[in-house]
C-alpha positions in Angstrom: 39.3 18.6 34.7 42.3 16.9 34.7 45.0 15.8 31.4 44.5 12.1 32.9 40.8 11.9 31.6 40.3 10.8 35.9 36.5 10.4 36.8 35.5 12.5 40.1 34.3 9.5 42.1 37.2 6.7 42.0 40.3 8.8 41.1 41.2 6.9 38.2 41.6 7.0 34.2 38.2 6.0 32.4 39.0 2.6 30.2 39.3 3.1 26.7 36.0 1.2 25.2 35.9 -1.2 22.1 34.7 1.1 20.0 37.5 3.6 20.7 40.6 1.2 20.3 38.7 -0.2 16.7 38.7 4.0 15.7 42.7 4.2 17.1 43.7 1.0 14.9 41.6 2.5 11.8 43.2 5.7 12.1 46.4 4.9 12.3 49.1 5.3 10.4 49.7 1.3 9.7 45.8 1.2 9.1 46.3 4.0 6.2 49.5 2.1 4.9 47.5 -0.9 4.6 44.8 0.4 3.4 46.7 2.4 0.5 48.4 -0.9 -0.7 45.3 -2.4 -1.1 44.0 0.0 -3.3 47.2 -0.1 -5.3 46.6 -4.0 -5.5 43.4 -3.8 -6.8 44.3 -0.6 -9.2 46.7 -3.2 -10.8 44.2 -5.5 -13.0 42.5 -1.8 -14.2 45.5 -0.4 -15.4 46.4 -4.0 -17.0 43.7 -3.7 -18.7 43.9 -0.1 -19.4 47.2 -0.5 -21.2 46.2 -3.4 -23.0 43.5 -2.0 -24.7 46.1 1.1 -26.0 48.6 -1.6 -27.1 49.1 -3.3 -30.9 47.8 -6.2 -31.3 51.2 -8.1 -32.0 52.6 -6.8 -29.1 49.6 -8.0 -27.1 50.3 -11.3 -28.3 53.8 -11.6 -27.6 54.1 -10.0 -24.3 52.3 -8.7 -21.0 51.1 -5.6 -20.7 53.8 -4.7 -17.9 56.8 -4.6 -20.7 55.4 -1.4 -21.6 57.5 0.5 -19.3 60.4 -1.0 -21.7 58.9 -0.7 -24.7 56.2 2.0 -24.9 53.7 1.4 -28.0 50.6 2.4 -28.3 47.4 2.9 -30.9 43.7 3.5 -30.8 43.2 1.2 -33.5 41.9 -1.3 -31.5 39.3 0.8 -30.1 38.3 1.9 -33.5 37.6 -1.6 -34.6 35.1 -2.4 -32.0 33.4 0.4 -32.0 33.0 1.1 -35.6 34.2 -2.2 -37.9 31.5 -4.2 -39.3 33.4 -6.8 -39.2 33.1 -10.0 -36.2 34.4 -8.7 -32.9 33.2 -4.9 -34.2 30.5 -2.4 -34.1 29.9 -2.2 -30.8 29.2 1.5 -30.7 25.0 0.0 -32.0 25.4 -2.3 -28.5 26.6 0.5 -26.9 23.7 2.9 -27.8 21.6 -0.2 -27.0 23.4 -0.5 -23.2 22.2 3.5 -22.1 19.0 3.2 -23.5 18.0 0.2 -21.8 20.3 1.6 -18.3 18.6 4.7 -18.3 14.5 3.3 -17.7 15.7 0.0 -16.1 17.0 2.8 -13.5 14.4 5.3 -13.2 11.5 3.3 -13.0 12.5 0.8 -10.4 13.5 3.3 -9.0 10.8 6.2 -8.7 7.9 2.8 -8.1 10.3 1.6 -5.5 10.3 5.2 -3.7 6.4 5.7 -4.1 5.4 2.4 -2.7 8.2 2.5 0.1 6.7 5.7 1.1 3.1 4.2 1.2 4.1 1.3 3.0 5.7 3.6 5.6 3.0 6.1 6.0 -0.1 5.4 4.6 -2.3 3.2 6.6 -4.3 0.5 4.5 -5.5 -2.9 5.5 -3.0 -5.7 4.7 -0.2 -3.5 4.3 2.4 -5.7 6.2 1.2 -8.6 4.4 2.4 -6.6 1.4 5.5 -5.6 2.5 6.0 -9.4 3.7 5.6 -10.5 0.1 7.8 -8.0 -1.1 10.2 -8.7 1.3 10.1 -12.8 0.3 10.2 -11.6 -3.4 14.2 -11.2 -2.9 14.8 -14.9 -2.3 13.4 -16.1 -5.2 16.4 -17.0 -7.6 16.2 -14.9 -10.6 16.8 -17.6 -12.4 13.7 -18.8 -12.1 11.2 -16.3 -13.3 13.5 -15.7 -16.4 11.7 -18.6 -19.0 8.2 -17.6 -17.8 8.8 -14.4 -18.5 9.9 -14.9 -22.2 6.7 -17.2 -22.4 4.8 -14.4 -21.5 5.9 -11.7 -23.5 6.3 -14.1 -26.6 2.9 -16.2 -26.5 1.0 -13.3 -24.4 -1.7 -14.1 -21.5 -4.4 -16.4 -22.6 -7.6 -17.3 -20.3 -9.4 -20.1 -21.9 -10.0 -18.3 -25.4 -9.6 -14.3 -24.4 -6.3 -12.9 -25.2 -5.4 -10.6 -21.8 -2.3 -9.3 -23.7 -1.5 -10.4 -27.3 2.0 -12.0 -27.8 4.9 -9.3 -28.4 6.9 -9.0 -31.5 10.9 -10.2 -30.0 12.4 -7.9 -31.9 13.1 -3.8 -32.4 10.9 -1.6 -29.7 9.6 -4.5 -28.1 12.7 -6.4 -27.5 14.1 -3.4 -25.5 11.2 -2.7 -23.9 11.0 -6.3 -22.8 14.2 -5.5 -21.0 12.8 -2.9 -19.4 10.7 -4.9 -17.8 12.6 -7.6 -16.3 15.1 -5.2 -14.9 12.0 -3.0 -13.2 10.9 -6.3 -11.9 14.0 -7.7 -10.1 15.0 -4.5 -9.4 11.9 -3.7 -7.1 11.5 -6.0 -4.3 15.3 -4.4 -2.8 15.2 -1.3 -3.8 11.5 -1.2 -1.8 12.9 -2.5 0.9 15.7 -0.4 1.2 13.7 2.7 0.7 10.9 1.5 2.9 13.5 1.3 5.9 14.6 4.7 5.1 11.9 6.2 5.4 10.5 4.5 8.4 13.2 6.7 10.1 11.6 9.7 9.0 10.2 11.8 12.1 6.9 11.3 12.7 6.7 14.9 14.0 7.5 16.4 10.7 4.7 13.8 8.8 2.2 15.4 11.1 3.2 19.0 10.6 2.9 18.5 7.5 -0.8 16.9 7.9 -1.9 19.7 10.4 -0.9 22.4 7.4 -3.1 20.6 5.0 -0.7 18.9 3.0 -2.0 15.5 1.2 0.1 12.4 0.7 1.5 13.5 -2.9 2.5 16.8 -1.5 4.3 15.4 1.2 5.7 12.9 -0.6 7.1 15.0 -3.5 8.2 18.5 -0.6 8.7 16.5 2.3 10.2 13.1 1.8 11.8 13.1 -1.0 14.1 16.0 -0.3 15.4 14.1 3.2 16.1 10.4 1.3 17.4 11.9 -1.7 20.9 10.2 -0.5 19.1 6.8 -0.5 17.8 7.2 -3.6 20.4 7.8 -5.4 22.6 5.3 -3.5 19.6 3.1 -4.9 19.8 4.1 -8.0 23.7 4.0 -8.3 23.3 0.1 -7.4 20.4 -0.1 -10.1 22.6 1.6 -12.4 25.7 -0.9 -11.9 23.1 -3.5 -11.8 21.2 -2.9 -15.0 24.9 -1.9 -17.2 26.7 -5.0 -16.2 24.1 -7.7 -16.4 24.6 -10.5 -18.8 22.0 -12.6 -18.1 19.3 -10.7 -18.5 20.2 -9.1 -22.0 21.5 -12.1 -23.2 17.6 -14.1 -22.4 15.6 -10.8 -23.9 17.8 -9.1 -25.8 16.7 -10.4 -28.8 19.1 -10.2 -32.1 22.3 -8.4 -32.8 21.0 -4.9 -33.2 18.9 -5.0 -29.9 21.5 -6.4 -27.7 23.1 -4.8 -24.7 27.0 -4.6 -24.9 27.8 -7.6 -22.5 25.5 -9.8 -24.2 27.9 -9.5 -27.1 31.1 -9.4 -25.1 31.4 -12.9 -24.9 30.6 -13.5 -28.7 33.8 -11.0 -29.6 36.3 -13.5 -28.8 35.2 -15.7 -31.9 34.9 -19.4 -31.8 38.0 -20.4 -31.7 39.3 -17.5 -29.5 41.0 -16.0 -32.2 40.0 -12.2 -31.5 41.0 -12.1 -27.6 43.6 -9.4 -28.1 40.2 -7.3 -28.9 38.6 -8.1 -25.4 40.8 -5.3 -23.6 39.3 -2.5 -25.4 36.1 -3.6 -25.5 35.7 -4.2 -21.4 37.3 -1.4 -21.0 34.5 0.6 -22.8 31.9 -1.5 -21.5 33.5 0.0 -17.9 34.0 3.8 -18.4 30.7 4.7 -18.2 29.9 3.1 -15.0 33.1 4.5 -13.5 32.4 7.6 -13.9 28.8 7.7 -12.7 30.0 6.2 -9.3 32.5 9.0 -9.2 30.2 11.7 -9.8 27.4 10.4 -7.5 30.2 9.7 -4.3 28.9 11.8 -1.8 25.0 10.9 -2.4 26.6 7.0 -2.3 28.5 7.2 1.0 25.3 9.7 2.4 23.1 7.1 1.6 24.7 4.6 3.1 25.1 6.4 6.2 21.5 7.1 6.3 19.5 5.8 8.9 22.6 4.3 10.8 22.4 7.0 14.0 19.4 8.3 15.3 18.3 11.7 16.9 
């Protein structure tokens, strides 16, 4: 074979293809370059805020956060106040609490409903299964917006038929409240995270599903030793998107979070500045907080993110 890549039949070099110059350009040296200043530029407003949040409060208010490299000064007093004063603009360590124990179920049960129906849609065959999976699919374009004020009708004045009480009317506040929050996130969170899965595991191999019949296996054992184990990169991909989703929501906390001591952390965010924007310098320290946690549960869960995207994309 000859250095000059020559085919046998016509003598001469074999033409690069698309897909081979695009892979030269992105692997290039300019490409990286490029590539690294990006990340720099959007590292900046991060580490803005990062020093901010470490800086006095006078000095916040007389200067950016850049002249730090000047005039070094820092304190964790700020933090301290809004986690722990009871005073406006503080005590966000309650909303904090409030933020992981609504995140944690608003993940997992989308989530683990999303990956058993995905996998009956996929494999089990029913009659008007893709009628179901149609109207789960047409689920995601209907604006969130809109199913937010029937909702709070529903849990607060319950479902009535003429006389008979279906569910009584919930109590908006302590248990309730956060279970109600529960709920809407494992509601909107369903419908993509279905279809997601569902397309996942359609690229299963139909050889291995009916190895696993031949040896006996029923659905729940297949499901639980067969499938899960192969799309445990979409899922958590899945659930890392959940996860983001559910912890940074505003919207959502904000329409059933109920009172002070039931709300998430964004839903109070916005309240911290005061009303005439008088506790800004406290904002830094508080976003910064409300993003550490997210943060680092992306960096953990990489490799099952970049997997799971990657999933499904080449066959054989």
């Amino acid at each position: 074979m000859s250095t000059d890549m020559q085919t046998p039949v016509q003598g001469r070099p074999i033409a690069e293809s698309r897909g081979d110059r695009i892979r030269r350009v992105l692997s290039s040296r300019f490409a990286s370059i490029f590539a690294l200043v990006i990340a720099v530029l959007w590292t900046i407003p991060t580490a803005g805020l990062f020093i901010s949040s470490l800086r006095p409060e006078d000095d916040i208010r007389a200067s950016g956060w850049w002249t730090v490299f000047t005039d070094p000064s820092f304190t964790l007093d700020t933090y301290n106040y809004v986690l722990y004063s009871d005073s406006q603009g503080g005590g966000l360590i309650r909303n904090l609490v409030n933020t992981i124990v609504i995140t944690i179920p608003g993940v997992l049960v989308p989530v683990a409903f999303a990956a058993m129906a995905a996998y009956a849609l996929s494999w089990i065959d029913f009659k008007g299964r893709n009628l179901l999976y149609i109207a789960i699919f047409a689920l995601q374009v209907v604006p969130l917006q809109m199913a937010l004020i029937p909702l709070l009708s529903f849990f607060s004045q319950g479902l009535h038929i003429g006389d008979l009480a279906i569910m009584p009317a919930w109590n908006l506040s302590g248990v309730n409240t956060i279970v109600q929050v529960w709920i809407a996130h494992s509601i909107f969170g369903l419908p993509l995270a279905i279809f997601l899965l569902h397309n996942f595991m359609r690229e299963l191999p139909s050889d291995v599903m009916e190895a696993a019949r031949i040896d006996g296996a029923s659905h729940s054992q297949i499901f639980r030793k067969v499938v899960l184990p192969l799309v445990t990169p979409a899922i958590a991909s899945i659930a890392i998107f959940q996860f983001l989703w559910v912890w940074n929501d505003f919207l959502v906390g904000r329409t059933f979070g109920g009172g002070e001591a039931t709300r998430p952390l964004t839903a109070v965010l916005g309240d911290m500045a005061g009303t005439w924007g008088f506790g800004w310098t406290r904002l830094p320290a508080a976003a910064f907080i409300a993003i550490i946690v997210p943060l680092v549960v992306f960096l953990l869960l990489q490799r099952y993110f970049v997997r799971g995207l990657l999933a499904g994309s080449v066959k054989g």
